[in-house]
mmCIF file of the protein (N, C-alpha, C, O) and its ligand, coordinates in Angstrom:
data_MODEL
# 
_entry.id   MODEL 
# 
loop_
_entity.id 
_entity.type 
_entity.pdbx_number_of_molecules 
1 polymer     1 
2 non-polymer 1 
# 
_entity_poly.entity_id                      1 
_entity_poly.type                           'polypeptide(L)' 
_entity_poly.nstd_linkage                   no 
_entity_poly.nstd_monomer                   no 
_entity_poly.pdbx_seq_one_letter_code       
;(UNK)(UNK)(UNK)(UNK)(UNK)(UNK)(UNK)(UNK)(UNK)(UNK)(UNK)(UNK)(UNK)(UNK)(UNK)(UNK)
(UNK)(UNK)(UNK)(UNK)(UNK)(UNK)(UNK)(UNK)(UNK)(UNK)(UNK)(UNK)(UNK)(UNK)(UNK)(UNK)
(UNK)(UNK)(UNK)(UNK)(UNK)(UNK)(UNK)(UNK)(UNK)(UNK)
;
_entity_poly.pdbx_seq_one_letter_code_can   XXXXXXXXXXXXXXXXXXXXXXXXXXXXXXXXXXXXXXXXXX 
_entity_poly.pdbx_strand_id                 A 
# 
loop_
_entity_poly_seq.entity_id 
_entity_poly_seq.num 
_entity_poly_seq.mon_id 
_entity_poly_seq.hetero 
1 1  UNK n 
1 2  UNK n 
1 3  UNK n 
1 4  UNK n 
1 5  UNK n 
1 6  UNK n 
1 7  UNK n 
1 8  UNK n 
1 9  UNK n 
1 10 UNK n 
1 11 UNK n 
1 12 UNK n 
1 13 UNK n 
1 14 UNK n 
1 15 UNK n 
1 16 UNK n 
1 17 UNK n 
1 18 UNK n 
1 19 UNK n 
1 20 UNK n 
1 21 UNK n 
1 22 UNK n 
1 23 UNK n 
1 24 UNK n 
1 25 UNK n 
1 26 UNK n 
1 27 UNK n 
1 28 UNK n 
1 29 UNK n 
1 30 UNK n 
1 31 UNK n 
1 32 UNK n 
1 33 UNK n 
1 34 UNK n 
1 35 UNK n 
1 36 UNK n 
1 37 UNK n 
1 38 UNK n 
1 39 UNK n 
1 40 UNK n 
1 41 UNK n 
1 42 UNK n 
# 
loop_
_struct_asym.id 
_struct_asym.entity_id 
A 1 
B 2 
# 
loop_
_chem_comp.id 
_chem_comp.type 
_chem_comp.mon_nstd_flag 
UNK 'L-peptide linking' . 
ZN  non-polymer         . 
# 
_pdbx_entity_nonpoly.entity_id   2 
_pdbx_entity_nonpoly.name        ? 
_pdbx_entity_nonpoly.comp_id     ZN 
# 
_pdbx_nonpoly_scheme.asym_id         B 
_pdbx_nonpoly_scheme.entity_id       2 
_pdbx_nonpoly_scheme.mon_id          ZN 
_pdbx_nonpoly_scheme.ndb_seq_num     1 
_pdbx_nonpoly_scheme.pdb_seq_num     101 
_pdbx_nonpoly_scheme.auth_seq_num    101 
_pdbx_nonpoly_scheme.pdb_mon_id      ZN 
_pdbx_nonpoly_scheme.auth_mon_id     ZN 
_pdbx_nonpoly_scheme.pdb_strand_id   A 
_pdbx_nonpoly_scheme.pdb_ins_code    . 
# 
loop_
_atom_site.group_PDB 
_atom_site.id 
_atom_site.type_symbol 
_atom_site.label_atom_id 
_atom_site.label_alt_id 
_atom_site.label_comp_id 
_atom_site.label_asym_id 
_atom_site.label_entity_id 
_atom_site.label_seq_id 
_atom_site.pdbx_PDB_ins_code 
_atom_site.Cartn_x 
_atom_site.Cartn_y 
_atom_site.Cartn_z 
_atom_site.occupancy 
_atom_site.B_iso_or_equiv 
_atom_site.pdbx_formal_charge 
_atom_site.auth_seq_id 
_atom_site.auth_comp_id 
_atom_site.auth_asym_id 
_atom_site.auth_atom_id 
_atom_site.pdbx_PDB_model_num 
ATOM   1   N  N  . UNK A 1 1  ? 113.499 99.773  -11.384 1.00 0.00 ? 1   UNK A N  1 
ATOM   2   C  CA . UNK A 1 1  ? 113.250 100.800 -10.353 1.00 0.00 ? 1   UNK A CA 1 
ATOM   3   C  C  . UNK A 1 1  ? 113.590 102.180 -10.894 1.00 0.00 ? 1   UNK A C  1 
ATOM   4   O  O  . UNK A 1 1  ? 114.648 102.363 -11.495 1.00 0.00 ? 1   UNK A O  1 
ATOM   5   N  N  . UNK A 1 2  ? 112.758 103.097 -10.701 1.00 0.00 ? 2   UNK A N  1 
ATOM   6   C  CA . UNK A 1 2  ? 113.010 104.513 -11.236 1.00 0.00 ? 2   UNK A CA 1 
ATOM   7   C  C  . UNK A 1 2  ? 113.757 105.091 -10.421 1.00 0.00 ? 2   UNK A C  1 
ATOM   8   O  O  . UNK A 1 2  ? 113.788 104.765 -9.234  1.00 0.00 ? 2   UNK A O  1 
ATOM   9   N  N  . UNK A 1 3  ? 114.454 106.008 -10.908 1.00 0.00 ? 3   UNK A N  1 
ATOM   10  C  CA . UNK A 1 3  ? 114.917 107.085 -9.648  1.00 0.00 ? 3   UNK A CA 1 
ATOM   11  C  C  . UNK A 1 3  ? 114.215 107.709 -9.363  1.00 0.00 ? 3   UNK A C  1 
ATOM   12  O  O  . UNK A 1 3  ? 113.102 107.728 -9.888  1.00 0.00 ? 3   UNK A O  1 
ATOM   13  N  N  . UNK A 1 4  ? 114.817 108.989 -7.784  1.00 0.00 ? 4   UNK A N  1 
ATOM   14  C  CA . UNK A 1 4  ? 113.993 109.659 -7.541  1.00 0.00 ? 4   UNK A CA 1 
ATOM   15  C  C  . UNK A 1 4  ? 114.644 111.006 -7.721  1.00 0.00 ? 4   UNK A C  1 
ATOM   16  O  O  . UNK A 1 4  ? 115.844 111.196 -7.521  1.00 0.00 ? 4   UNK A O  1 
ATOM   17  N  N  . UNK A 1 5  ? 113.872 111.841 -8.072  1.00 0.00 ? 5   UNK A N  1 
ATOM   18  C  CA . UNK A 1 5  ? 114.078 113.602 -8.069  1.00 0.00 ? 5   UNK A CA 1 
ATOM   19  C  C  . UNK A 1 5  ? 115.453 113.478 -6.745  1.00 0.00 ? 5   UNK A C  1 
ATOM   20  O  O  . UNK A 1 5  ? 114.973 112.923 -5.756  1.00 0.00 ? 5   UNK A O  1 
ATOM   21  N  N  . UNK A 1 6  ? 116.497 113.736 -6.594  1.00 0.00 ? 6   UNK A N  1 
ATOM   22  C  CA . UNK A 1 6  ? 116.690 114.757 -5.143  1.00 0.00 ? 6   UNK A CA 1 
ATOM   23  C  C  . UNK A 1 6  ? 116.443 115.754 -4.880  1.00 0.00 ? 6   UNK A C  1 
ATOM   24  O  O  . UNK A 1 6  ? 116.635 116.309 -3.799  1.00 0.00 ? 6   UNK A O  1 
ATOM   25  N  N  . UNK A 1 7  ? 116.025 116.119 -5.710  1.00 0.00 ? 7   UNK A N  1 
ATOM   26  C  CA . UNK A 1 7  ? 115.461 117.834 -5.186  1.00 0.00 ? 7   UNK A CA 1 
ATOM   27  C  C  . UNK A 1 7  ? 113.589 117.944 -5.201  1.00 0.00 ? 7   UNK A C  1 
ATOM   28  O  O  . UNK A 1 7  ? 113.036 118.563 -4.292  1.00 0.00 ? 7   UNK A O  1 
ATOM   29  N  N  . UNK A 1 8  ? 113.222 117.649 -5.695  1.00 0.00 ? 8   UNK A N  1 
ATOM   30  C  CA . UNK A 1 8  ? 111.317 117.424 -5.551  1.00 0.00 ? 8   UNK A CA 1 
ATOM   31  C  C  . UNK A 1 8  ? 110.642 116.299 -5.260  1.00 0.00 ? 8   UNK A C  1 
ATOM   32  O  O  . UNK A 1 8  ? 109.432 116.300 -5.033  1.00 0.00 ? 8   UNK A O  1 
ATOM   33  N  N  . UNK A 1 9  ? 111.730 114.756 -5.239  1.00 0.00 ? 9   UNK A N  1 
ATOM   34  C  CA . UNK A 1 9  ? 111.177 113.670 -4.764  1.00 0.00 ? 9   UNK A CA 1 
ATOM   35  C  C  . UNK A 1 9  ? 110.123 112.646 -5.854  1.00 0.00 ? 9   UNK A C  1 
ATOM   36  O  O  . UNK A 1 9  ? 109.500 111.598 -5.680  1.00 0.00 ? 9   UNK A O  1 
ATOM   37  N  N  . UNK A 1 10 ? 110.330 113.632 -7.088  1.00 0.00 ? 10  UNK A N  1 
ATOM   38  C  CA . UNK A 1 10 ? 109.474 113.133 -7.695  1.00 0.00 ? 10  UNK A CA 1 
ATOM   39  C  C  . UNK A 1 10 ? 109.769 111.586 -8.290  1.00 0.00 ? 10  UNK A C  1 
ATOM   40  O  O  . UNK A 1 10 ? 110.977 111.439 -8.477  1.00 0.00 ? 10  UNK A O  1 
ATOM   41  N  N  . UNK A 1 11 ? 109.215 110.752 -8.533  1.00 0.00 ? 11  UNK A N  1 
ATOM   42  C  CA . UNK A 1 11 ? 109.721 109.470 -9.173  1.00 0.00 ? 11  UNK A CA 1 
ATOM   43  C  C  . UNK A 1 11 ? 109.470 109.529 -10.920 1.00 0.00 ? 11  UNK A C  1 
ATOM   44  O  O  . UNK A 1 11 ? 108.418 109.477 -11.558 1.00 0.00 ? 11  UNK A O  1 
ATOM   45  N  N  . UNK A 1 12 ? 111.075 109.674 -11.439 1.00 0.00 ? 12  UNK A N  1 
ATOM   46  C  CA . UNK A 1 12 ? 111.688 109.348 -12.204 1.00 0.00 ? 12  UNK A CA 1 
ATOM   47  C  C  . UNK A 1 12 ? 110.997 108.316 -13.168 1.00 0.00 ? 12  UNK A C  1 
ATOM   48  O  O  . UNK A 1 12 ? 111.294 107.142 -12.949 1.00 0.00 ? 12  UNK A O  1 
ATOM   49  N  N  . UNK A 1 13 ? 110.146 108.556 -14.173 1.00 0.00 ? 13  UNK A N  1 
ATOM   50  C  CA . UNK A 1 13 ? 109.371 107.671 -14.965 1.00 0.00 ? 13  UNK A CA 1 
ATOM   51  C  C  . UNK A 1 13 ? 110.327 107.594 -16.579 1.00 0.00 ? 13  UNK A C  1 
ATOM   52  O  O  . UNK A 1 13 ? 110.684 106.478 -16.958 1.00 0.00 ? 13  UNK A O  1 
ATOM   53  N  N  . UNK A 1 14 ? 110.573 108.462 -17.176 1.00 0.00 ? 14  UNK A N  1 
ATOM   54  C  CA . UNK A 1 14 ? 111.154 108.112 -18.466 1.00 0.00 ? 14  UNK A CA 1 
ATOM   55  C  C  . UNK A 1 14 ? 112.181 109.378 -18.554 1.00 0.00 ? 14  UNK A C  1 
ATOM   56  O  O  . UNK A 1 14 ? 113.321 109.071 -18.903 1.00 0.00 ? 14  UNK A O  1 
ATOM   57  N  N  . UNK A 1 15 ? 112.079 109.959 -18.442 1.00 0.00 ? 15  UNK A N  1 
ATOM   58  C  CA . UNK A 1 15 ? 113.336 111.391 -18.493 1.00 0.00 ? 15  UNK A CA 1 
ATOM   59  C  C  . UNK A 1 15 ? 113.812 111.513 -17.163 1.00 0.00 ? 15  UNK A C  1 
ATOM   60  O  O  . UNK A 1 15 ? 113.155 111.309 -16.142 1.00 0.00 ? 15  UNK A O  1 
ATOM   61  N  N  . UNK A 1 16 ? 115.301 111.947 -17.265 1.00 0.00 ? 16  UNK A N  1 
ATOM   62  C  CA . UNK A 1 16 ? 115.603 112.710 -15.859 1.00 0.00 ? 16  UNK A CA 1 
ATOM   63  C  C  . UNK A 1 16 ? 117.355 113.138 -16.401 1.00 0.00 ? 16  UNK A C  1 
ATOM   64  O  O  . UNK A 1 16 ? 117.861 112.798 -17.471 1.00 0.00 ? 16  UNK A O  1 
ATOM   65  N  N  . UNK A 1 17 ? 117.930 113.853 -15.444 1.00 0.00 ? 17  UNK A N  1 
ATOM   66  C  CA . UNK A 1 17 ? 119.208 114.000 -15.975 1.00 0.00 ? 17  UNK A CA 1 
ATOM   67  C  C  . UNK A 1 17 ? 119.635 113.791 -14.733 1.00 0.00 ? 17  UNK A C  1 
ATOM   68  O  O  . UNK A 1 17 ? 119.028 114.038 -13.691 1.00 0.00 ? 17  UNK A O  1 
ATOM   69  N  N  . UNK A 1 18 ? 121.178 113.122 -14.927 1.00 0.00 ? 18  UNK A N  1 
ATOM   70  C  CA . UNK A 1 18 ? 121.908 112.540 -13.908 1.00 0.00 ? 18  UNK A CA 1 
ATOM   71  C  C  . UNK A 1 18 ? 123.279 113.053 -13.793 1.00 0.00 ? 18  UNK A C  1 
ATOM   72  O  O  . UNK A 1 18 ? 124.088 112.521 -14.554 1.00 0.00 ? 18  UNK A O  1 
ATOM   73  N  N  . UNK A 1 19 ? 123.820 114.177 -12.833 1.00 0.00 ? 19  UNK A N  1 
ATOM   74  C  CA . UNK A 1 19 ? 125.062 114.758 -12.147 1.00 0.00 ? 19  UNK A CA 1 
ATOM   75  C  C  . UNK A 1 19 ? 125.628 114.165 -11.656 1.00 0.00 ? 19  UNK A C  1 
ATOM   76  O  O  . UNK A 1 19 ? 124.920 113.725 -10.751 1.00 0.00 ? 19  UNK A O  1 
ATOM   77  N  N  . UNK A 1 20 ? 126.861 113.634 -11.564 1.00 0.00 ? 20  UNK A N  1 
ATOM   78  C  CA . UNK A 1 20 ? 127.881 113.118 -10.617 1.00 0.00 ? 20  UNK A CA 1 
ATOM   79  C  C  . UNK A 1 20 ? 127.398 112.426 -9.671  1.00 0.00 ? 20  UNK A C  1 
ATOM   80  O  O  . UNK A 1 20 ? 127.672 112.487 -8.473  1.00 0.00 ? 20  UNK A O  1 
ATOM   81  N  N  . UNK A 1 21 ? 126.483 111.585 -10.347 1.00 0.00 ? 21  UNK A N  1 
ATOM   82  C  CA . UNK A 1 21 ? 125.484 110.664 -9.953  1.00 0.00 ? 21  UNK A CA 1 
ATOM   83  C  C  . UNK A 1 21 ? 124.152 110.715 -9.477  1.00 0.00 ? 21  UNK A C  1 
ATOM   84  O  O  . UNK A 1 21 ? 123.395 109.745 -9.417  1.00 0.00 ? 21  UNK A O  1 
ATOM   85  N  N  . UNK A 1 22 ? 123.825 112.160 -9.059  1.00 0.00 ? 22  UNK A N  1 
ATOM   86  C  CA . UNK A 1 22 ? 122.681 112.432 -8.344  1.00 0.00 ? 22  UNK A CA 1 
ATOM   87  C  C  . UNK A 1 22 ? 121.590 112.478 -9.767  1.00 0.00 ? 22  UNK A C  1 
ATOM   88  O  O  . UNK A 1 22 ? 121.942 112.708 -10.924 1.00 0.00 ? 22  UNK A O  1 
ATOM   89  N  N  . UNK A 1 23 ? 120.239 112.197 -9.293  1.00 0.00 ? 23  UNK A N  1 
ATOM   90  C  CA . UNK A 1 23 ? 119.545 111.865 -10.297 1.00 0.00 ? 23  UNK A CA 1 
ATOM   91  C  C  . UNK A 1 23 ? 118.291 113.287 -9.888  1.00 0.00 ? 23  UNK A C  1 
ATOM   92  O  O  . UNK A 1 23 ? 117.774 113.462 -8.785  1.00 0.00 ? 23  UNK A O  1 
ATOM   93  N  N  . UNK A 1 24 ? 118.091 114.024 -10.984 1.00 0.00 ? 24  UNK A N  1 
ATOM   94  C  CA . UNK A 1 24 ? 116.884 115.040 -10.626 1.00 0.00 ? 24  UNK A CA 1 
ATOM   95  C  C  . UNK A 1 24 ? 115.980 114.677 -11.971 1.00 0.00 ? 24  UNK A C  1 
ATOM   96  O  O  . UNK A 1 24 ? 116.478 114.168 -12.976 1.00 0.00 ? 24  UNK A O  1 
ATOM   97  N  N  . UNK A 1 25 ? 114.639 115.001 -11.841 1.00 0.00 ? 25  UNK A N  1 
ATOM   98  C  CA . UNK A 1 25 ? 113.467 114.990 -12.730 1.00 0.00 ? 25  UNK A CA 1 
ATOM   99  C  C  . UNK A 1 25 ? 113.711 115.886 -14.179 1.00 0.00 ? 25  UNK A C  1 
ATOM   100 O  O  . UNK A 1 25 ? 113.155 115.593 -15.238 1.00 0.00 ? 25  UNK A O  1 
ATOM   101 N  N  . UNK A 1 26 ? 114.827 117.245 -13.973 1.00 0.00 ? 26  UNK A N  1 
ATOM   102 C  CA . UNK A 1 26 ? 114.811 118.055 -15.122 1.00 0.00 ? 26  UNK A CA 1 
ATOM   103 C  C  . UNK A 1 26 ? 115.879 119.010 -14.560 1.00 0.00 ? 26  UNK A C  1 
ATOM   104 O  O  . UNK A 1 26 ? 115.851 119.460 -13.415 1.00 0.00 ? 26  UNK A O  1 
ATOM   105 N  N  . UNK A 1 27 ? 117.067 119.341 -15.715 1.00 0.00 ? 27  UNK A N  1 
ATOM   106 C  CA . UNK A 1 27 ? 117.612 120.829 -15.188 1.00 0.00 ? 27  UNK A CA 1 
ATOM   107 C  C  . UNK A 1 27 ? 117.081 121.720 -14.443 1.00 0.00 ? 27  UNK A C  1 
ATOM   108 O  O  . UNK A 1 27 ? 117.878 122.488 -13.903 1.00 0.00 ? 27  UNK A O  1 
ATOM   109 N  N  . UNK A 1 28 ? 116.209 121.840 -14.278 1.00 0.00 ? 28  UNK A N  1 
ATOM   110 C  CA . UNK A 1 28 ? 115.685 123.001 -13.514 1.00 0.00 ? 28  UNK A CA 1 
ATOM   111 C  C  . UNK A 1 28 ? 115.697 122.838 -11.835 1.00 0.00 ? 28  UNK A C  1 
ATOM   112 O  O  . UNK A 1 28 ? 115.638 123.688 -10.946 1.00 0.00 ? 28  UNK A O  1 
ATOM   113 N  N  . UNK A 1 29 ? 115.816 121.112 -11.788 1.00 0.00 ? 29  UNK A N  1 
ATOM   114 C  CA . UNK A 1 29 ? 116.011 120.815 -10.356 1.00 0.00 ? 29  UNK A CA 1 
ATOM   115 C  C  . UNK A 1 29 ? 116.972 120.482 -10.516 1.00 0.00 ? 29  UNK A C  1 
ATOM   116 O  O  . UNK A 1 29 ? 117.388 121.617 -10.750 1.00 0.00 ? 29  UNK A O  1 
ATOM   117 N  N  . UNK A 1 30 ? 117.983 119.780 -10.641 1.00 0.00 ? 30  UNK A N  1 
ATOM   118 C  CA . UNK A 1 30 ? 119.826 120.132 -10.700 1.00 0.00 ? 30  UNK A CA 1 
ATOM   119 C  C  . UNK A 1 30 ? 119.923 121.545 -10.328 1.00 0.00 ? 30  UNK A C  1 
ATOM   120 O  O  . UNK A 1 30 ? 120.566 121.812 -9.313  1.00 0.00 ? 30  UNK A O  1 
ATOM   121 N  N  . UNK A 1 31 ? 119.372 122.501 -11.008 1.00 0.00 ? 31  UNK A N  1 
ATOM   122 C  CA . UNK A 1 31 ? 119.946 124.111 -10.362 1.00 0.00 ? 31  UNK A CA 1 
ATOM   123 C  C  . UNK A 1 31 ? 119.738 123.901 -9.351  1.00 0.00 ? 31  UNK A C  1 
ATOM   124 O  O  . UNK A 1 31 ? 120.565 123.496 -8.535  1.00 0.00 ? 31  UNK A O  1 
ATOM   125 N  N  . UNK A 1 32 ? 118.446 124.149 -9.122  1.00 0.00 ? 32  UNK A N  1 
ATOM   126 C  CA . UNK A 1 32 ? 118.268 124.252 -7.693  1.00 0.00 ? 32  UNK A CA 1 
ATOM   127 C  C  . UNK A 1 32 ? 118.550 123.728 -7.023  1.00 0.00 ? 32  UNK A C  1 
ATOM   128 O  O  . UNK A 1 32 ? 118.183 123.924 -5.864  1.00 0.00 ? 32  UNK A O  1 
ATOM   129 N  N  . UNK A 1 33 ? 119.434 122.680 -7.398  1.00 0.00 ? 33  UNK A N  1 
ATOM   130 C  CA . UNK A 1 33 ? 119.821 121.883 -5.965  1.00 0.00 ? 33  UNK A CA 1 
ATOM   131 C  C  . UNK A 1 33 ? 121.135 122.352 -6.123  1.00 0.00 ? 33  UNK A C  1 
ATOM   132 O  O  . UNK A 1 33 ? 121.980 121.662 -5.552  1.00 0.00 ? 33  UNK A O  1 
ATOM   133 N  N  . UNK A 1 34 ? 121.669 123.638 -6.929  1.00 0.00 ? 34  UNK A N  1 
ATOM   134 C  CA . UNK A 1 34 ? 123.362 123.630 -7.242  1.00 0.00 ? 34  UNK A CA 1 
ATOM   135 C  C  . UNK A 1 34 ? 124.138 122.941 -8.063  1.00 0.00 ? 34  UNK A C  1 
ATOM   136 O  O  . UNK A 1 34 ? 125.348 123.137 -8.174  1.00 0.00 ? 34  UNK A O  1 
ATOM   137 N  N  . UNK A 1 35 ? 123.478 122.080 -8.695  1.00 0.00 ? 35  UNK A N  1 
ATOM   138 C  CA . UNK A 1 35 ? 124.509 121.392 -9.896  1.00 0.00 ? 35  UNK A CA 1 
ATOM   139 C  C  . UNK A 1 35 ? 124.142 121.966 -11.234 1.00 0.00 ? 35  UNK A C  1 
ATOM   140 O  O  . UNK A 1 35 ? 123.008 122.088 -11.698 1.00 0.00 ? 35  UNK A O  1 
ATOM   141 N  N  . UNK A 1 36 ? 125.710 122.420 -11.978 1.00 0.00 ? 36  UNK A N  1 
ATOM   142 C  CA . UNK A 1 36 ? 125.766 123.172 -12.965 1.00 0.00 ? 36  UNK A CA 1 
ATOM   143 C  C  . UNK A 1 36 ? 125.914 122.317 -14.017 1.00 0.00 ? 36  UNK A C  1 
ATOM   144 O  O  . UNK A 1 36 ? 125.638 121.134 -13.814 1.00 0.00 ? 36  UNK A O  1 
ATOM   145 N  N  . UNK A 1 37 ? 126.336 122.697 -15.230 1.00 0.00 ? 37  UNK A N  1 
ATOM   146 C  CA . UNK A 1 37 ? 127.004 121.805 -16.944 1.00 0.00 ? 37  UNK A CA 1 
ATOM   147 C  C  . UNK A 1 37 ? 125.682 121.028 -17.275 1.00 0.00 ? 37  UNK A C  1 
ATOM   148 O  O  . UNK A 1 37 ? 125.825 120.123 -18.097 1.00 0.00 ? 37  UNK A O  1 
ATOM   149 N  N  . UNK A 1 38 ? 124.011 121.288 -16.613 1.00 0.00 ? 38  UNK A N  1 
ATOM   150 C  CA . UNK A 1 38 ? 123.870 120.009 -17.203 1.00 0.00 ? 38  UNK A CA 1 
ATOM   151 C  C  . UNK A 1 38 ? 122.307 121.169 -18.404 1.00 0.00 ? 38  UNK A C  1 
ATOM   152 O  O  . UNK A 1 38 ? 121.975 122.345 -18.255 1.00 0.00 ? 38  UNK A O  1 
ATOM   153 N  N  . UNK A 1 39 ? 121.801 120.164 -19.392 1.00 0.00 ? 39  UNK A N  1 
ATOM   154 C  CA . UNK A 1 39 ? 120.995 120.684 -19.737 1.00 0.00 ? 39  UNK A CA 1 
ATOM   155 C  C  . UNK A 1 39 ? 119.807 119.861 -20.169 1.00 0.00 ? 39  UNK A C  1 
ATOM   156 O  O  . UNK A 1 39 ? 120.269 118.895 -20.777 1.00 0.00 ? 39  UNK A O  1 
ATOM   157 N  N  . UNK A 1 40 ? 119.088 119.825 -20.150 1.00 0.00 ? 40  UNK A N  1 
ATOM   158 C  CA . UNK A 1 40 ? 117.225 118.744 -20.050 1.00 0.00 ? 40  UNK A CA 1 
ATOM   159 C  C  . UNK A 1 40 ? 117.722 118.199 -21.824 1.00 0.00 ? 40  UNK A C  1 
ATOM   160 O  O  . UNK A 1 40 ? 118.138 118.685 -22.876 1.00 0.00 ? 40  UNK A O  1 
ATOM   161 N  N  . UNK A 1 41 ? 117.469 117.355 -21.437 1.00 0.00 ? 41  UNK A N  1 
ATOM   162 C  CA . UNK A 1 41 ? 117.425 116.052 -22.388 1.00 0.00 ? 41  UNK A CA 1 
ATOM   163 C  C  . UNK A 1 41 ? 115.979 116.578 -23.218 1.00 0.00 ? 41  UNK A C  1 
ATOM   164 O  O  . UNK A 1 41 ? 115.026 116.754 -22.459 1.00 0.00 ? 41  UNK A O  1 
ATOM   165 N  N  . UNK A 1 42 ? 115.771 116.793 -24.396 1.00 0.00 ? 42  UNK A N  1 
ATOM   166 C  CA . UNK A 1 42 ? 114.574 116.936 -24.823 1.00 0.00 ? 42  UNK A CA 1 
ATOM   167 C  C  . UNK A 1 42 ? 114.326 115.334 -26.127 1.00 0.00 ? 42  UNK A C  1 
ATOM   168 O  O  . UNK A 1 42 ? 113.258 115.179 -26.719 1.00 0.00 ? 42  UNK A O  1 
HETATM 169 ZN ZN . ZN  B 2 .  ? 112.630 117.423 -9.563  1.00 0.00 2 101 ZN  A ZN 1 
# 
């Protein structure tokens, strides 16, 4: 099962970065949702 974005909903296919558990599609949605320290997995 993929995760999902919390911030765009998107479903989580092979990349994503994961905050204090919350799972977003890319740094750029961690910001925006307010979570800092993290940076896109390239
Ligand atoms: Zn997203």
């Amino acid at each position: 099962m993929a995760p999902i974005c919390e911030h765009c909903r998107v479903q989580i296919i092979d990349q994503g970065v994961e905050v204090e558990g919350h799972w977003y599609c890319g740094a750029h949605c961690a910001r925006a949702d307010g979570r800092t320290g993290i940076g896109d997995r390239v």
